[in-house]
C-alpha positions in Angstrom: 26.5 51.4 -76.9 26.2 53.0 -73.5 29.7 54.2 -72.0 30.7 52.2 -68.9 29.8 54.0 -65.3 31.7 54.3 -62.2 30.2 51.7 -59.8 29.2 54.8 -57.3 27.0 56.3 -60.3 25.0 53.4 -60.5 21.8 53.2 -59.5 20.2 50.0 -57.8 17.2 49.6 -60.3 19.8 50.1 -62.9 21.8 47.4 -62.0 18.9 44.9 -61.3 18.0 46.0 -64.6 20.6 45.2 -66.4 21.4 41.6 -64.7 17.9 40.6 -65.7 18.6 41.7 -69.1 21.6 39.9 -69.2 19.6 36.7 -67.3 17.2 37.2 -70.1 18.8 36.6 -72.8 20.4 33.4 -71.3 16.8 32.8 -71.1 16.2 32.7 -74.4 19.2 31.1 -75.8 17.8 28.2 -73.3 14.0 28.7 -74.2 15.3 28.2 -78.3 17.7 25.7 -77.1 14.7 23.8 -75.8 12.4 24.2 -79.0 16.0 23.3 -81.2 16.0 19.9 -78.8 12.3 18.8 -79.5 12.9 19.6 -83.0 15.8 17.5 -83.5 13.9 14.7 -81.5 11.2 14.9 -83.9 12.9 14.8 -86.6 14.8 11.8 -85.1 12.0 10.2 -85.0 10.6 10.5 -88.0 13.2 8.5 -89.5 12.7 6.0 -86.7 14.9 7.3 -84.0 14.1 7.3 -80.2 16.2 9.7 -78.7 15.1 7.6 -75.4 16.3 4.4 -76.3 19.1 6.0 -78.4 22.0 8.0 -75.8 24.4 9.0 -79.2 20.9 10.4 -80.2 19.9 11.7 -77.1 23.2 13.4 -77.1 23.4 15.0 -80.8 19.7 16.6 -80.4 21.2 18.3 -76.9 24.5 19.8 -78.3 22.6 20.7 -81.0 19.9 22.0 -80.0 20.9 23.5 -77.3 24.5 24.5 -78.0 24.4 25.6 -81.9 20.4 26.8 -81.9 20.0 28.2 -78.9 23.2 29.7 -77.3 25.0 30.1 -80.7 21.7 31.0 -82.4 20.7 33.6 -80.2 23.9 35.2 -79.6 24.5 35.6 -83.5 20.7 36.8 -83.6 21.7 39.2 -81.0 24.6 41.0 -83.0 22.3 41.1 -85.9 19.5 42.7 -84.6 21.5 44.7 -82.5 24.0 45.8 -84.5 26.2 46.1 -81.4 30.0 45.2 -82.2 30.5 43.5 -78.5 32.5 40.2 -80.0 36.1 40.8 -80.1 37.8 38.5 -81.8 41.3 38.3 -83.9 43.9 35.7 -84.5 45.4 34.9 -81.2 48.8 35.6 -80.6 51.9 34.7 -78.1 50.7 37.4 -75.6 46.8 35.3 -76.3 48.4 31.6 -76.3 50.2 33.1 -73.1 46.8 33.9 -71.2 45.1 30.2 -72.4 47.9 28.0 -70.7 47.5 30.6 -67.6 43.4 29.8 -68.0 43.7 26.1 -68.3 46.1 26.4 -65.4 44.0 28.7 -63.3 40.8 26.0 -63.6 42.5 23.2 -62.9 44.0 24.9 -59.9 40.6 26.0 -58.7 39.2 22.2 -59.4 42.0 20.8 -57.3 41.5 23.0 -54.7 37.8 22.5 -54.8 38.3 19.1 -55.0 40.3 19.2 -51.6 37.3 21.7 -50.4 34.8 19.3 -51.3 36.6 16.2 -49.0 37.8 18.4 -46.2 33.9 19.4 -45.5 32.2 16.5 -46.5 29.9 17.9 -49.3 28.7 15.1 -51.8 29.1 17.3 -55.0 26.6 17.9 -57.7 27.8 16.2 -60.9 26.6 17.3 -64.2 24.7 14.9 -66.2 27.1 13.7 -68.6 29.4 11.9 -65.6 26.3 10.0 -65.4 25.7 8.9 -69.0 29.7 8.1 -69.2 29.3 5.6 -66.1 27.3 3.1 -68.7 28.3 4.3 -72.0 32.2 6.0 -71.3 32.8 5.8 -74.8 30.3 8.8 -75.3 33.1 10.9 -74.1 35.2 10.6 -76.7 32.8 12.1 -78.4 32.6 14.8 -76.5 35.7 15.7 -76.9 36.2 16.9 -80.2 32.2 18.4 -79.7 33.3 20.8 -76.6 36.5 22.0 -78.6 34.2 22.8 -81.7 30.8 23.6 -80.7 30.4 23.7 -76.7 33.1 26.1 -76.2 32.6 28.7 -79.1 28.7 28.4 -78.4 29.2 29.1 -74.4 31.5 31.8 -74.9 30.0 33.7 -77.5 26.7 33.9 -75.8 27.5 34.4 -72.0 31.2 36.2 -72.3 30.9 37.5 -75.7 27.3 38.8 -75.5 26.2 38.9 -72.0 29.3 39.8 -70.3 30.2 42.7 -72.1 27.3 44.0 -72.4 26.7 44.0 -68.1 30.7 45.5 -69.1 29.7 48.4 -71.1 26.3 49.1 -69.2 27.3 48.4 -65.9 31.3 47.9 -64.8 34.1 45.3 -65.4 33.5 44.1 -61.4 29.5 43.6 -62.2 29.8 42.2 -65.6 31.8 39.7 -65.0 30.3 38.3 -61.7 26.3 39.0 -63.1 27.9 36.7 -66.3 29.3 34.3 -64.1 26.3 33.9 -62.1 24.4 33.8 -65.0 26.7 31.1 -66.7 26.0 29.0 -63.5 22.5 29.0 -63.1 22.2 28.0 -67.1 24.0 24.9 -65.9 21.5 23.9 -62.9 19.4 21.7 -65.3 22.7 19.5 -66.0 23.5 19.0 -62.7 22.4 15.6 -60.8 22.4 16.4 -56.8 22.0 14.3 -53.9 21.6 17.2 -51.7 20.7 20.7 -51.6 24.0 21.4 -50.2 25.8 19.5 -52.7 23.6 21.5 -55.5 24.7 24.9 -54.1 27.9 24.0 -53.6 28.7 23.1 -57.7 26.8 26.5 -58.5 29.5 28.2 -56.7 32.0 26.0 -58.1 30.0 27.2 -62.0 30.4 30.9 -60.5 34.3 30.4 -60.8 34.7 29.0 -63.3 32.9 31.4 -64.8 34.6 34.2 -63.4 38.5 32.7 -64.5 37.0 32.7 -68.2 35.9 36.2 -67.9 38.8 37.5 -66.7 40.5 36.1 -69.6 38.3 38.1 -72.1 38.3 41.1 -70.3 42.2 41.0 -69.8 42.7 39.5 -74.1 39.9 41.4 -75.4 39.9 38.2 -77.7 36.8 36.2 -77.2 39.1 33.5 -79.2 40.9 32.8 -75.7 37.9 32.0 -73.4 36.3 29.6 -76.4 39.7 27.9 -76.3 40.2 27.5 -72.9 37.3 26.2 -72.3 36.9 23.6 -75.1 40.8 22.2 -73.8 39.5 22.1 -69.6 36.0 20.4 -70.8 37.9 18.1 -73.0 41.0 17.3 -70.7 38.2 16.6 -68.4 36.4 14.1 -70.5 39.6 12.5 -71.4 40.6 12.3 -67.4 36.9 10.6 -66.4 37.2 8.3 -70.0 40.6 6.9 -68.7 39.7 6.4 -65.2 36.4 4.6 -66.3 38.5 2.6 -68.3 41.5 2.3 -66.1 39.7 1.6 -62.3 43.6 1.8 -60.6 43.8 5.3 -62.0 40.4 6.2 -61.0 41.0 7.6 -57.8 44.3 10.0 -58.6 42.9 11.4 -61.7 39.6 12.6 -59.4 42.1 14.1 -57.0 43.5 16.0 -59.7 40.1 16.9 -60.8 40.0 15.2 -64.6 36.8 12.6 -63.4 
């Protein structure tokens, strides 16, 4: 493993290097992820199961395909070709449970105050794809609950904080490796997004790029990769629980977007 350098040490063409290493294994956690969905999908349908017609289906061949093949898959495949101990992970404790209740608190904050951004300006948001799927079939969240808490969350996190951010850490510095990761972690989240505007499309990538940013922080600060997983899988769920109960609930609808849970 290369020993972190001062940021004045570093060289342009190394640091374009090292993003686009970083980008490319995102790359190919997507790329597998892709193969992983077609091959779910075909094996759907060999026992007579259009993922088309089917949106459970559709679902289940995404997370995992996607989540456990490609971004788990090739962030485990990583460490063991590798050999690289980057993943740091123990049992959290109170100082760790601490920093996830200041993580969850920190995204939510940010959402609100996006949220606000978002009206004061006049931007129609991107919304990712599963908002989308909920409007018909809300009870598909539910669902997603329990799957962002077990497999989203560890899957994200291992692969883009675990493996890509400290890597751009250790080969770059703490400022670059968490902002190359966060950008990174955004732009793997384009293809989810449903925009009505170019504007509204850039504007939820920089929304991504914070988000990012809060759960690398949290690694970096931890050194537990157990805390980002966690906070994540709680905001994506609390999430899916706010936009189930205000699909279900229409008078609640409006105050649980304003506090950015829809």
């Amino acid at each position: 493993m290369e020993q972190r350098q001062s940021v004045e040490s570093l060289s342009t063409k190394k640091i374009i290097r090292e993003f686009l290493a970083g980008a490319g294994i995102a790359a190919l956690g997507f790329l597998v992820g892709i193969i992983g969905v077609l091959l779910m999908a075909g094996g759907m349908y060999l026992y007579g199961v259009n993922i088309f017609e089917n949106v459970i289906a559709l679902f289940a061949a995404e997370i995992i395909g996607l989540q456990v093949i490609g971004f788990g898959g090739v962030a485990l495949a990583y460490l063991w070709y590798t050999k690289e101990s980057l993943i740091q992970i123990e049992i959290p404790s109170l100082r760790h449970i601490a920093w996830i209740v200041i993580g969850l608190v920190s995204l939510f904050v940010a959402l609100i105050f996006v949220s606000a951004v978002e009206l004061v300006i006049g931007v129609d948001a991107a919304e990712h794809g599963i908002q989308q799927t909920a409007t018909g079939n809300p009870e598909i969240l539910l669902l997603f609950i329990p799957i962002t808490l077990f497999i989203i969350g560890p899957a994200e996190e291992l692969l883009f904080r675990g493996i890509i951010q400290r890597r751009l850490v250790d080969r770059l510095s703490l400022g670059y490796g968490i902002l190359f990761a966060s950008i990174i972690f955004a732009v793997a989240h384009a293809g989810a997004l449903i925009a009505s505007s170019t504007s509204g499309f850039v504007f939820m990538m920089g929304v991504y790029v914070v988000l990012g940013a809060i759960l690398g922080i949290t690694y970096e600060i931890t050194k537990n990769i157990v805390v980002p997983i966690v906070i994540h899988g709680i905001f994506n769920a609390l999430q899916a629980a706010g936009m189930y109960f205000a699909l279900t609930n229409d008078e609640m609808a409006e105050f649980m977007t304003l506090l950015g849970l829809s």
